[in-house]
Every structure is written in structure tokens, then in C-alpha cells.
VEXGUMI-385637 format. One record per residue (C-alpha): z, y, x. Coordinates in steps of 0.2 Angstrom, whole numbers, plus 2048, in hexadecimal, padded with zeros to 3 digits. Example, Ala and Ser with C-alpha at 12.3 -4.5 7.8 and 13.67 -1.06 7.14 Angstrom:
2
<r pz="827" py="7EA" px="83E"/>
<r pz="824" py="7FB" px="844"/>
//
This chain:
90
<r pz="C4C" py="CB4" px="F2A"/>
<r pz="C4C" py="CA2" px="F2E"/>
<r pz="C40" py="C96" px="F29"/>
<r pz="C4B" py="C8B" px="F21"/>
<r pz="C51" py="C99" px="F16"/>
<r pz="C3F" py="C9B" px="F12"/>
<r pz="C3D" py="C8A" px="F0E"/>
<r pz="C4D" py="C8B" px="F01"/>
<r pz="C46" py="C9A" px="EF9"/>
<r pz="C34" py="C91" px="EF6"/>
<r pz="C3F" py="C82" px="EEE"/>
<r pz="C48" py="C90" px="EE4"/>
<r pz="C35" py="C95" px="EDD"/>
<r pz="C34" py="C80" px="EDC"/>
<r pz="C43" py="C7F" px="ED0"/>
<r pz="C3E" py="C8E" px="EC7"/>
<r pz="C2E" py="C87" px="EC2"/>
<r pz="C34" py="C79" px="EBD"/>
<r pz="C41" py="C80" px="EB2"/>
<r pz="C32" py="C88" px="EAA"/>
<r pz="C2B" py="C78" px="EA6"/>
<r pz="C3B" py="C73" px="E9D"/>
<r pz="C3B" py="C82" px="E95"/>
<r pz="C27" py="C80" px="E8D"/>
<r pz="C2B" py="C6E" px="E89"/>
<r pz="C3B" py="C74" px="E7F"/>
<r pz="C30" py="C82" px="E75"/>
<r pz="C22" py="C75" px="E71"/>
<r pz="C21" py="C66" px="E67"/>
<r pz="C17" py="C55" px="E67"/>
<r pz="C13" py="C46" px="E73"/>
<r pz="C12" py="C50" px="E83"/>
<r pz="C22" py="C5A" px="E83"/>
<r pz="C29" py="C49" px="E89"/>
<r pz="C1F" py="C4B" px="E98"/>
<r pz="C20" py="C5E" px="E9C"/>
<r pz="C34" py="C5C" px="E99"/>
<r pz="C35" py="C4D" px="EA7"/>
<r pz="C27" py="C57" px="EB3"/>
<r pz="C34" py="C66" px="EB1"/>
<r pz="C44" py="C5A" px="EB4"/>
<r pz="C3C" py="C52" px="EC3"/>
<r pz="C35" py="C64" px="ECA"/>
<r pz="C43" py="C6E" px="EC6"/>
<r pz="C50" py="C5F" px="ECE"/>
<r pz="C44" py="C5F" px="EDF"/>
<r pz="C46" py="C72" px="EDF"/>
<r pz="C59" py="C73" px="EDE"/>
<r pz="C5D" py="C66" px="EEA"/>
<r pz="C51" py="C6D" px="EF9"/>
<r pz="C59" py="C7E" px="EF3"/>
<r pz="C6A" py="C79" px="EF6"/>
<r pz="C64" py="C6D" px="F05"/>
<r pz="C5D" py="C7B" px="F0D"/>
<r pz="C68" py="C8A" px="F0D"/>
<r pz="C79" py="C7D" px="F10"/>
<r pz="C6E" py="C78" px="F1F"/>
<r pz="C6B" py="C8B" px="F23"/>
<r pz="C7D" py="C90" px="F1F"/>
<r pz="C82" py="C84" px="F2C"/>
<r pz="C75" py="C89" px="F39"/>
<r pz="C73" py="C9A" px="F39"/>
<r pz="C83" py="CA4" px="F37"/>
<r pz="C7A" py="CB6" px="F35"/>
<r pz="C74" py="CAE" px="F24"/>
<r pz="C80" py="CA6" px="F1E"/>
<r pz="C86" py="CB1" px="F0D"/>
<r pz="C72" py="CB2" px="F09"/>
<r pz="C73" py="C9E" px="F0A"/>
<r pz="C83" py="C9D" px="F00"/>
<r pz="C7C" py="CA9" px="EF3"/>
<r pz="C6B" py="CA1" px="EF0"/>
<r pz="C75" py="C90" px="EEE"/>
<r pz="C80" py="C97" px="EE2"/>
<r pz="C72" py="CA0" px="ED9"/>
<r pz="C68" py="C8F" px="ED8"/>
<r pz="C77" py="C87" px="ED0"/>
<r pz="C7A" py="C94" px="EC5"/>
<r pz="C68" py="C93" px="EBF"/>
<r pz="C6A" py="C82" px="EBC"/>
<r pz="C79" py="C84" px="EB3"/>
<r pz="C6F" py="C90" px="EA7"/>
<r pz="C63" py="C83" px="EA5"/>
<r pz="C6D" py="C74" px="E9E"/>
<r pz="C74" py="C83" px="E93"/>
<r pz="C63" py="C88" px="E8E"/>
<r pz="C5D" py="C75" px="E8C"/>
<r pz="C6B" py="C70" px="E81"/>
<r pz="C69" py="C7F" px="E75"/>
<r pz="C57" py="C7D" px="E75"/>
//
């Protein structure tokens, strides 16, 4: 496995985390959900764009890989897509 696709998957775990976050600060209450939802934007927005960065850049370059790249972009997207829906219910 390249190490760029390595690189995307750890962002994956980036943008998971921080997707966490959001999630906490939407469960809890008070003066520091403000912070732990903005932590959680900012992480889980770094996360999804090296995701994507990383595997269109492995897509491109390494052709044996190129459906696992397309699919860990899509499923990053998707996650996303599940967190606005999650955020704007919670």
C-alpha cells in the first residue's frame, strides 16, 4: 500500500475524531459546547480535505489503487454528509 494512501486513511481517523467532537458538543450543554463544537469543525474539516487531497493525489498516481482511493473519498464524503444530517437533527 502506498504511503500516501496511508497518509489519507490517518486523515480518515482525523476527520473521524473530530466528528466526535461535534458529536459530544451537540449531547452536552453550557459555555464550552461552543468550543468543543468549533475544535470538532476545525478537526473534522482538516481531516476531510487531506482525506480527499490524499487519495485524489493517490488516484492519480498509482493506478493499482485507484478504486480503494475512489472509495475511501466517497466514504469520507458520505461521512460527512451523515454529519451535517446528524448536526442539524441534533
Amino acid at each position: 500500500m502506498p504511503r500516501i494512501l496511508r497518509f489519507a486513511i490517518g486523515s480518515l481517523f482525523v476527520f473521524v475524531i473530530g466528528a466526535v467532537m461535534i458529536a459530544w458538543a451537540c449531547m452536552s450543554s453550557g459555555w464550552e459546547t461552543l468550543s468543543r463544537f468549533a475544535w470538532g469543525c476545525i478537526t473534522a474539516g482538516v481531516g476531510l480535505i487531506g482525506t480527499v487531497l490524499l487519495a485524489t493525489l493517490s488516484a492519480v498516481i498509482h493506478r493499482k489503487w485507484r478504486r480503494f482511493s475512489l472509495v475511501l473519498m466517497s466514504g469520507s464524503v458520505l461521512l460527512f454528509i451523515a454529519l451535517l444530517i446528524f448536526a442539524k437533527v441534533a
